[in-house]
ZASETI-170182 format. One record per residue (C-alpha): residue number from 1; residue in three letters; x negated, y, z negated. Coordinates in steps of 0.5 Angstrom, whole numbers, padded with zeros to 4 digits. Each point is the difference from the previous one (the first is absolute). Layout:
NUM;ALA;X;Y;Z $
...
***
This chain:
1;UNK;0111;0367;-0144 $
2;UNK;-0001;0003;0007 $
3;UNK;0002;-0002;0007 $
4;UNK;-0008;-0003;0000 $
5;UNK;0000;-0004;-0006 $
6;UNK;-0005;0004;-0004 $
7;UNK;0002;0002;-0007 $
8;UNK;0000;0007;-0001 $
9;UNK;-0002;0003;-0007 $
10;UNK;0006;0006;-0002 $
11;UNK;-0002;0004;-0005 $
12;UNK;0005;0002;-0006 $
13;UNK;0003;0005;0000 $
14;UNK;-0004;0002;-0007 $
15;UNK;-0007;-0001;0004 $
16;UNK;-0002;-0006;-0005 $
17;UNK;-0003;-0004;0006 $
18;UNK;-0005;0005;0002 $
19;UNK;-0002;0002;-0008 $
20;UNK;-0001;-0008;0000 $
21;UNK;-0006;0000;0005 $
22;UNK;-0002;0006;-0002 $
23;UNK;-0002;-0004;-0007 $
24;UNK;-0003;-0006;0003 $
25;UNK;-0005;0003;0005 $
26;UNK;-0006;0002;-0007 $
27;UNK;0001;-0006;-0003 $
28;UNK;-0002;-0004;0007 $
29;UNK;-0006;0006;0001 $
30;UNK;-0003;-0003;-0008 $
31;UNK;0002;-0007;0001 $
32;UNK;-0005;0000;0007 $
33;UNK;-0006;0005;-0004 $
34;UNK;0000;-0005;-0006 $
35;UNK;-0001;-0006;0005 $
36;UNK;-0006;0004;0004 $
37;UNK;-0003;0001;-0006 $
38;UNK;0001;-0008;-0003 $
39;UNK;-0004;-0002;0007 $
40;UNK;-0005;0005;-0001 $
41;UNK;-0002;-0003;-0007 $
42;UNK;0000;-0007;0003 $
43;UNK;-0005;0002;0005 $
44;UNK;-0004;0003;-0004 $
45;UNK;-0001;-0005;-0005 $
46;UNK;-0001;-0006;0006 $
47;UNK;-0007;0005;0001 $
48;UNK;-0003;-0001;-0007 $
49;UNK;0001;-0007;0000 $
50;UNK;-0003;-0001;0006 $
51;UNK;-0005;0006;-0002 $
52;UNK;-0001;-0004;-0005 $
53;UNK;-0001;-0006;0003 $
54;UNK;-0005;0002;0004 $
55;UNK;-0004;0003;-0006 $
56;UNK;-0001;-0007;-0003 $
57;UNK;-0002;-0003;0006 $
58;UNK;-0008;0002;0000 $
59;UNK;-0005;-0002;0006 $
60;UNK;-0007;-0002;-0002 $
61;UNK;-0005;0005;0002 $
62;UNK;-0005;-0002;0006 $
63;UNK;-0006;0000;-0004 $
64;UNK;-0008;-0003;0003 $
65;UNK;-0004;-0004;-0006 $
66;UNK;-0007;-0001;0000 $
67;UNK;-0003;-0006;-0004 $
68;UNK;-0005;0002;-0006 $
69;UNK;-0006;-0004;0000 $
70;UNK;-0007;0000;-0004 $
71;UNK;-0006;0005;0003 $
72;UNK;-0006;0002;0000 $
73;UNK;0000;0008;0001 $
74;UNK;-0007;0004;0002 $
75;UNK;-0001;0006;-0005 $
76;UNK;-0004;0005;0006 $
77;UNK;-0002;0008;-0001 $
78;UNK;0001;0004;0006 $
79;UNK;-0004;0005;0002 $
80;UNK;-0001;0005;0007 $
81;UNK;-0008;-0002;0003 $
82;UNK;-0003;0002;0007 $
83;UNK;-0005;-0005;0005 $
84;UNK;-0006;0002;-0001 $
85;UNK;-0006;-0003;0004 $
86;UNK;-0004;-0006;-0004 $
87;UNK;-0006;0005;0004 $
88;UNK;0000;0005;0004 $
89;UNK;-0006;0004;0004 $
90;UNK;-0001;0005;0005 $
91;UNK;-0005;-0004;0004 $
92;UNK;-0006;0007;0002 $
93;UNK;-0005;-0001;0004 $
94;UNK;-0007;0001;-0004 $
95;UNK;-0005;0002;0005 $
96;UNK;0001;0006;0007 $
97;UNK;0002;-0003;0006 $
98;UNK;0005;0000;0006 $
99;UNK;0006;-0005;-0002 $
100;UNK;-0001;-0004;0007 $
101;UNK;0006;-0006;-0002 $
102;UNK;0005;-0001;-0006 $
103;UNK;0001;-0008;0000 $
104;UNK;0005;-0002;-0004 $
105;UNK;0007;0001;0002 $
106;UNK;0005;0005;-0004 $
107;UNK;0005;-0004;-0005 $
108;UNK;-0005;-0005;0001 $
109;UNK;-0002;-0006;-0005 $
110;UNK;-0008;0000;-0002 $
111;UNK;-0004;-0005;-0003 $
112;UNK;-0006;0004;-0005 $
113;UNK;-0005;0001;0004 $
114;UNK;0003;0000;0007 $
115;UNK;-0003;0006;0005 $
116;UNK;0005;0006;0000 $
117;UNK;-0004;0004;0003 $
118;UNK;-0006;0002;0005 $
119;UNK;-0005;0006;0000 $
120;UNK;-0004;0001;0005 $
121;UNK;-0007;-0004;-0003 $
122;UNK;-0006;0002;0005 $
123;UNK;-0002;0006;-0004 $
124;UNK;-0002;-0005;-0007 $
125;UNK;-0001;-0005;0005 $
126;UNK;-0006;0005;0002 $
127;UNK;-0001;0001;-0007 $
128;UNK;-0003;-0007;-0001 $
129;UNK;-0004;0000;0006 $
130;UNK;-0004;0006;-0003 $
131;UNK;0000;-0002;-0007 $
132;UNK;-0003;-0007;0002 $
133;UNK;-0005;0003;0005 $
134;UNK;-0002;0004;-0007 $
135;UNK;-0001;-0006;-0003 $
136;UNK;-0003;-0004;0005 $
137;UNK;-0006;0005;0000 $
138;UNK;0000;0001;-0007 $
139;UNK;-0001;-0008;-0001 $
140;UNK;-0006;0001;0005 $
141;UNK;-0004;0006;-0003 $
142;UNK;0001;-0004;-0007 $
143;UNK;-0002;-0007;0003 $
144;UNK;-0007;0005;0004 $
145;UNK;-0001;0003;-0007 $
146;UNK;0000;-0007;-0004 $
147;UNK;-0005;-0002;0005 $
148;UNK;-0005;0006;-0001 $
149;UNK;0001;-0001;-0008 $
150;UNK;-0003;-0007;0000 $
151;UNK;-0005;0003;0004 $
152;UNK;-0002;0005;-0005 $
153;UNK;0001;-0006;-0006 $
154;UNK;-0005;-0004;0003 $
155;UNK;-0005;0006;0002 $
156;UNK;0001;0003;-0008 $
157;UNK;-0002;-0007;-0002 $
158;UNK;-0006;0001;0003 $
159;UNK;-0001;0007;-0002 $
160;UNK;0001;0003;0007 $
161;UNK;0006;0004;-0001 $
162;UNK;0002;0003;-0006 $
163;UNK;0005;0000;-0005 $
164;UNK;0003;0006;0002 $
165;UNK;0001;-0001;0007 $
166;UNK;0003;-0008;-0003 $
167;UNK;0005;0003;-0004 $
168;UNK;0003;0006;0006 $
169;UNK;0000;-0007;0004 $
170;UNK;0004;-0004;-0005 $
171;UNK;0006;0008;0000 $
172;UNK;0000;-0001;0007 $
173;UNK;0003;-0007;0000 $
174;UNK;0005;0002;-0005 $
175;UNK;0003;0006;0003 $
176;UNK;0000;-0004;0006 $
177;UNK;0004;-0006;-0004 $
178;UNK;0005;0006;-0002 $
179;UNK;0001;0003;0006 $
180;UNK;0002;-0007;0002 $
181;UNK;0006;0000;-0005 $
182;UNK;0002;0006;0002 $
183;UNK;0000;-0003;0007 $
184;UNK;0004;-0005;-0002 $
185;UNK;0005;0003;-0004 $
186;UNK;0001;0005;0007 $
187;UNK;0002;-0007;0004 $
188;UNK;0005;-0002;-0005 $
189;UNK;0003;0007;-0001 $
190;UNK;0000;0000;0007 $
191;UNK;0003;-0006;0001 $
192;UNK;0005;0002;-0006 $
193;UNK;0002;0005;0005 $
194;UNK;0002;-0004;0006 $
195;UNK;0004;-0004;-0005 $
196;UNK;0003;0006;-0002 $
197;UNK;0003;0001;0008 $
198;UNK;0004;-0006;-0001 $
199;UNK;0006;0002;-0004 $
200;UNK;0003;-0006;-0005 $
201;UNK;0005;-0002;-0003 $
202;UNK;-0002;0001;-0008 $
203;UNK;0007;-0005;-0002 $
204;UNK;0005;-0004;0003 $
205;UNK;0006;0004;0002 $
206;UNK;0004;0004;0005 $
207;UNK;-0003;0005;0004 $
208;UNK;0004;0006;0001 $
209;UNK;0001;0006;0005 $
210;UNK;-0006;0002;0004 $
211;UNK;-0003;0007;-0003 $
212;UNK;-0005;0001;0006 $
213;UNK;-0001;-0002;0007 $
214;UNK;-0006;-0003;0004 $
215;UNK;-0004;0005;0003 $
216;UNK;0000;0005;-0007 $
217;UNK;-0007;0002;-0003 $
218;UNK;0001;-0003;-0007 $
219;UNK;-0003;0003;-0006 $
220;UNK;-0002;-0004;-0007 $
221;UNK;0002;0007;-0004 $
222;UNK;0006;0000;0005 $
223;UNK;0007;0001;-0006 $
224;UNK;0004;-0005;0003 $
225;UNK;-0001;-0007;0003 $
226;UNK;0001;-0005;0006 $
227;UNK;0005;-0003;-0003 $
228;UNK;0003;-0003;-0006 $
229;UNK;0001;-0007;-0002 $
230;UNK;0005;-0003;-0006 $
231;UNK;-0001;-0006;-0003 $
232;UNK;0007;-0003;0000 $
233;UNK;-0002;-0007;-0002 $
234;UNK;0001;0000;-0005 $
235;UNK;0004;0006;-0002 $
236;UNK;0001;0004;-0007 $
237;UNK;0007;0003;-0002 $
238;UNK;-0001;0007;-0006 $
239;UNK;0006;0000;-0005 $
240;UNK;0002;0003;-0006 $
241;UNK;0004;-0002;-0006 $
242;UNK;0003;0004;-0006 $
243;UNK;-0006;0000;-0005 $
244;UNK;0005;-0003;-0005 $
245;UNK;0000;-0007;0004 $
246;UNK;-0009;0001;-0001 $
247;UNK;0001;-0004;-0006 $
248;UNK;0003;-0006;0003 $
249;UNK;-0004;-0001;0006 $
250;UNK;-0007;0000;-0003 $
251;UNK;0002;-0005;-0004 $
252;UNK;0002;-0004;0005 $
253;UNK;-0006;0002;0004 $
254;UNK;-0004;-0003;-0004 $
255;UNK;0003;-0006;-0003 $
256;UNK;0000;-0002;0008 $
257;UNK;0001;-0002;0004 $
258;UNK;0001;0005;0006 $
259;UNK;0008;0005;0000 $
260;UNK;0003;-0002;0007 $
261;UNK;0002;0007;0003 $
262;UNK;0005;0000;0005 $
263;UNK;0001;0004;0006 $
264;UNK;0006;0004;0003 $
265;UNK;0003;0004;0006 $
266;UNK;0001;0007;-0001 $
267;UNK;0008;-0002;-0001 $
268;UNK;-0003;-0004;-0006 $
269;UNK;0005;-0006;0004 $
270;UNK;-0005;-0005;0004 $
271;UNK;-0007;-0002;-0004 $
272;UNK;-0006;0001;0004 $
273;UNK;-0005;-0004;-0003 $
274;UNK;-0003;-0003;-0006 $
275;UNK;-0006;0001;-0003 $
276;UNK;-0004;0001;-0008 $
277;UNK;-0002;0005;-0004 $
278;UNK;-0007;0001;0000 $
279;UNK;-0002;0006;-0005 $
280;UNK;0004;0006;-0002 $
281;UNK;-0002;0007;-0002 $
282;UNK;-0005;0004;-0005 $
283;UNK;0005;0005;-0002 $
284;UNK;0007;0002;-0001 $
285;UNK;0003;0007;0004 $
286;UNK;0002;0004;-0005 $
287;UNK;0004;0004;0005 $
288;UNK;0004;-0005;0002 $
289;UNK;-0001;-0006;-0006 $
290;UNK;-0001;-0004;0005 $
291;UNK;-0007;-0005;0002 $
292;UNK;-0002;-0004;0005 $
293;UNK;-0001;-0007;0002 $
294;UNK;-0003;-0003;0005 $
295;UNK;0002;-0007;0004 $
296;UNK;-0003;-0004;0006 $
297;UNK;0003;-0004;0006 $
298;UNK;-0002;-0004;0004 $
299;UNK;0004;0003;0006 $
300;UNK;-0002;-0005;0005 $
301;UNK;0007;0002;0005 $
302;UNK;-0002;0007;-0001 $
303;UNK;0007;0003;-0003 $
304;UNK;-0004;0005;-0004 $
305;UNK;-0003;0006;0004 $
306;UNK;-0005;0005;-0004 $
307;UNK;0003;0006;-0003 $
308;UNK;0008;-0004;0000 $
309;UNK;0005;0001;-0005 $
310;UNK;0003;-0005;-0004 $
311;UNK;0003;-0003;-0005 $
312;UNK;-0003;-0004;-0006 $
313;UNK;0002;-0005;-0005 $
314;UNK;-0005;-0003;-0005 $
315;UNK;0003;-0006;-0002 $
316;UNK;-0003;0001;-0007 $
317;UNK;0005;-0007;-0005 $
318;UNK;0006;-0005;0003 $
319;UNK;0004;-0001;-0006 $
320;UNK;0002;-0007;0000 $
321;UNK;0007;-0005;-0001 $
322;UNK;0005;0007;0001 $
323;UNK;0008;-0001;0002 $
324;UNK;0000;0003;0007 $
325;UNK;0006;0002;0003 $
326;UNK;0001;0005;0007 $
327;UNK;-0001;0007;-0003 $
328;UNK;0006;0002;0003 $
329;UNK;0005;-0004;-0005 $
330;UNK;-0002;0005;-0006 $
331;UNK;0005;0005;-0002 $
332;UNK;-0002;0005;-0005 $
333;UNK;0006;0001;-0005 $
334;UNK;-0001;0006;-0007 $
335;UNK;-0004;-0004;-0004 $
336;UNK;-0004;-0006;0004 $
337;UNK;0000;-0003;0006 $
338;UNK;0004;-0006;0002 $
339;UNK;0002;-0004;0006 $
340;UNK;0007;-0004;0002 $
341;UNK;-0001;-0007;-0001 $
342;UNK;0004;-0005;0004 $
343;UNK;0003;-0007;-0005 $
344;UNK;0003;-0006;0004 $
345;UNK;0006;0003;-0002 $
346;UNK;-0002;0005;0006 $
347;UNK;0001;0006;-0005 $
348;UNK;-0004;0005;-0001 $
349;UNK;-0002;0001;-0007 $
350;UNK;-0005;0007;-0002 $
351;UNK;-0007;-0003;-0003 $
352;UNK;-0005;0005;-0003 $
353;UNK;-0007;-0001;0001 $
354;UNK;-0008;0001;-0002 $
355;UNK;-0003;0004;0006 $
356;UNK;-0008;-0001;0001 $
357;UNK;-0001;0003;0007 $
358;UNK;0001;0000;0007 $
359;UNK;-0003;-0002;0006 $
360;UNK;0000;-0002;0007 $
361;UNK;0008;0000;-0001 $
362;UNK;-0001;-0004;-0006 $
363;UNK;0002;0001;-0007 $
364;UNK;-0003;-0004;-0005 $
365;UNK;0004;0000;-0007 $
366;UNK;-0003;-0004;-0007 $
367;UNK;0007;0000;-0002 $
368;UNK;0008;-0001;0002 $
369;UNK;-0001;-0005;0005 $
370;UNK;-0002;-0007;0002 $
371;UNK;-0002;-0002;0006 $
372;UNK;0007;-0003;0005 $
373;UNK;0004;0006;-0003 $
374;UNK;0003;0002;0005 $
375;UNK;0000;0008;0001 $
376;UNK;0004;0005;0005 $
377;UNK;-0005;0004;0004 $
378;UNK;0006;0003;0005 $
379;UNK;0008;0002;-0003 $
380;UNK;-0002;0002;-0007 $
381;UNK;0004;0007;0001 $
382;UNK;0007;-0004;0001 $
383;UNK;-0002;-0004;-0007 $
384;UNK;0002;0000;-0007 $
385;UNK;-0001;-0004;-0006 $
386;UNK;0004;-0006;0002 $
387;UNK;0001;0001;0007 $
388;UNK;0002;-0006;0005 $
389;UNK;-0005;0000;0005 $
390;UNK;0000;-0003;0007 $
391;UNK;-0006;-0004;0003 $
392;UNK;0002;0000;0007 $
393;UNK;0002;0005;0003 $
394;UNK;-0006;0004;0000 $
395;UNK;-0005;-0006;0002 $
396;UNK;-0003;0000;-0007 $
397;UNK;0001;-0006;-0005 $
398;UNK;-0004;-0003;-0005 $
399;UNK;-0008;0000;0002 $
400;UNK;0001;0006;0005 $
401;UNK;-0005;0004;0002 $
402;UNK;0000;0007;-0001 $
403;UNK;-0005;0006;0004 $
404;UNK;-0002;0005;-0004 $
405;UNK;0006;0005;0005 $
406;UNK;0006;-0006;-0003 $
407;UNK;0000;-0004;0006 $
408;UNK;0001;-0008;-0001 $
409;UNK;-0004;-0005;0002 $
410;UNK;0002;-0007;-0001 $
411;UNK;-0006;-0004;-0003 $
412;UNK;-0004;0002;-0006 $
413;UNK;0000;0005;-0005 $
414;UNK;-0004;0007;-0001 $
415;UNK;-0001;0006;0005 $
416;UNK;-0005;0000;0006 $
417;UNK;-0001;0008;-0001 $
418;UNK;-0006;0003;-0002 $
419;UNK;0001;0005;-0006 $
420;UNK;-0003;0007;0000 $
421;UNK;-0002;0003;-0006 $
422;UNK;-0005;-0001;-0006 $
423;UNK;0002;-0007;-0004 $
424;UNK;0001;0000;-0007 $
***
C-alpha cells in the first residue's frame, strides 16, 4: 500500500497477472453480443403481437344504402327527330302591283285571315268601275231590245211583221242576255282582284323575316314571297326509328289509344315538351333501315322552333309491379350481376338478381330482391361477401336515397337521373 492509501497491483515476477486480463476481456465482448441479440428478439416479437393484434381489429366499411321498393317502369324507344312546322307558306302576291304597307309585324302571332299586307288597290278598283260601266249599257241595250221584241210579237200576230224579222229579234235579246253575263263575271273577277291586293293569313301562325319592303313592284310570277309564315300551334316533331321496332309499334298504333312522344333538349337532360304520335311513314329507308314517324304537340309555351333538333322518346309499354332499386347499386360480376344487401346485422351479404331494364336512374328486377332490402348504392368497392358495414359515417342509413352519380339523399328510395340509352 502506498503512502495515499490506494492498492496498487504488482505484477509477478512470472507476468501471470497480465496474461489473466488478457483471458477476460473476449469472454465479456460475447457475453455483451449474446445480450444484444436476446433484446433485439424481445423487441421483435412485441411488434408481431401487436401487428397482430391490430389485424383482428377490422373496422366497417362506411357504406350508403338505399331501400328497394315495387315500381312501375316506362319501356320507351328512343329516336333523333326535327320540328317541323304543322304548315309553312311562303305568302306571294298574286296580282301586279306596288307594295305600299306590310301590316303584320316580324315575329308576330296571326290569326287565320288577318291583313299581312297591302298593294295598292286603285288599279282593280278601276277595273271594277269599267266592268260595271260595261254591265250597265249592256243590261239597257238588252232592256230596248226586249221592248222592240214584244213589239214585233204583237205586229206578227197581226200579219204585219214577218217571222224572219220575229226571229232576228228574239237572237238580239239573247246575245244582249250573255254579254250581260260576261259583264257580270268581269265585275266579280274585278272584285276577285281588289281582294287579291289585301294580302291574308291563309293559317294561324308566326310570321317570319320581311323578304320585301313597302314601296317594291310585286309580281304574281315573282319567285320568291312576301314573307313566310309557320304555323307553330300546334307544331309536329319527324323522327326515325330502327325498323325492327315497326312491328311493335303498329301494333300499338292500332290497338290505341294514341303513344305519348316525349321531347328533350339537345343534351338529352331536360324534357321539353310532351305530345302524341300521330302517323308514321309509308316506307322504310333502305339506306339506313330506318322509318320515320311523326308525333303532335300542343307547343302552347313555344318551346319548339321549326327546323329544332332533338331528342325523342316514344313511350311504347310500362311494365308493371317491378323490384325497383337506384341503378347505381349494381355491380357486374363474372357470371351476373348482383347487389350488396345490407341485413339488421349491418353486414353486407352479396345478392345475385333478374335484371329486367333500366330507366330514369331505376333498375327494375323480376327476381333477387324484395321490396324493404336495403341495397349499397355508394362503398361497394370496399366490400366483401361479409363485410361489416357502417351507416353513418357517410350520411347513408337504411331508406337513403341514392342519385344516379352516388350521392345520398335522406328520405325515399330510387334515383332522380334521367337515364339515356334505348330501354330493353
Amino acid at each position: 500500500m502506498t503512502a495515499t492509501g490506494r492498492a496498487e497491483v504488482v505484477d509477478a515476477p512470472d507476468g501471470t497477472s497480465a496474461k489473466r486480463a488478457r483471458r477476460i476481456w473476449p469472454w465479456l465482448v460475447g457475453l455483451a453480443v449474446l445480450g444484444a441479440l436476446v433484446a433485439f428478439r424481445g423487441l421483435g416479437r412485441g411488434a408481431s403481437a401487436e401487428s397482430a393484434g391490430r389485424g383482428r381489429d377490422v373496422r366497417p366499411v362506411p357504406v350508403v344504402t338505399a331501400a328497394a321498393r315495387i315500381g312501375d317502369v316506362p319501356v320507351y324507344l328512343r329516336g333523333l327527330g326535327t320540328a317541323i312546322a304543322f304548315n309553312t307558306a311562303t305568302v306571294k302576291s298574286r296580282v301586279d302591283g306596288q307594295l305600299v304597307s306590310v301590316a303584320a309585324r316580324e315575329g308576330q302571332l296571326v290569326r287565320e285571315g288577318e291583313l299581312l299586307a297591302q298593294i295598292d288597290p286603285r288599279p282593280f278598283e278601276v277595273q271594277i268601275e269599267q266592268a260595271e260601266g260595261q254591265l250597265a249599257r249592256d243590261r239597257a241595250a238588252l232592256k230596248d231590245a226586249q221592248v222592240t221584241l214584244e213589239r214585233d210579237l204583237a205586229l206578227f200576230n197581226e200579219q204585219i211583221v214577218a217571222r224572219q224579222d220575229l226571229d232576228s229579234q228574239r237572237s238580239k235579246v239573247g246575245q244582249f242576255e250573255g254579254a250581260i253575263r260576261s259583264d257580270e263575271a268581269q265585275v266579280h273577277s274585278a272584285r276577285l282582284q281588289l281582294s287579291y291586293s289585301h294580302i291574308t293569313a291563309p293559317f294561324a301562325g308566326r310570321v317570319g323575316l320581311r323578304l320585301v319592303d313597302p314601296g317594291n313592284m310585286v309580281h304574281a310570277n315573282d319567285a320568291g314571297g312576301l314573307l313566310v309564315l309557320t304555323q307553330v300551334h300546334p307544331i309536329s316533331v319527324v323522327f326515325s326509328l330502327p325498323q325492327d321496332d315497326l312491328g311493335q309499334v303498329l301494333e300499338k298504333l292500332k290497338a290505341g289509344p294514341a303513344l305519348e312522344v316525349e321531347a328533350y333538349d339537345r343534351d338529352n337532360s331536360h324534357q321539353i315538351a310532351t305530345g302524341k304520335l300521330l302517323t308514321i311513314d309509308n316506307q322504310i329507308d333502305p339506306s339506313t333501315g330506318t322509318y320515320k314517324l311523326k308525333a303532335v304537340f300542343g307547343n302552347e309555351k313555344d318551346v319548339l322552333f321549326p327546323n329544332q333538333f332533338v331528342n325523342v322518346r316514344l313511350r311504347l309499354d310500362t311494365r308493371r309491379g317491378l323490384v325497383l332499386v337506384p341503378t347505381v347499386a349494381l355491380q357486374r360480376g363474372a357470371s351476373s350481376s348482383f347487389v350488396y344487401v345490407v341485413g339488421p346485422d349491418l353486414i353486407a351479404h352479396v345478392r345475385p338478381i333478374a335484371f329486367v331494364l333500366n330507366e330514369g336512374g331505376d333498375t327494375g328486377l323480376s327476381g333477387g330482391l324484395e321490396a324493404g332490402d336495403n341495397v349499397v348504392v355508394d362503398g361497394q368497392d370496399k366490400l366483401q361477401d361479409g363485410s361489416k358495414v357502417d351507416l353513418g359515417t357517410r350520411g347513408g342509413g337504411p331508406g337513403a336515397k341514392a342519385d344516379a352519380g352516388g350521392k345520398a339523399d335522406a328520405g325515399a328510395a330510387g334515383g332522380g337521373a334521367k337515364g339515356k340509352g334505348r330501354s330493353k
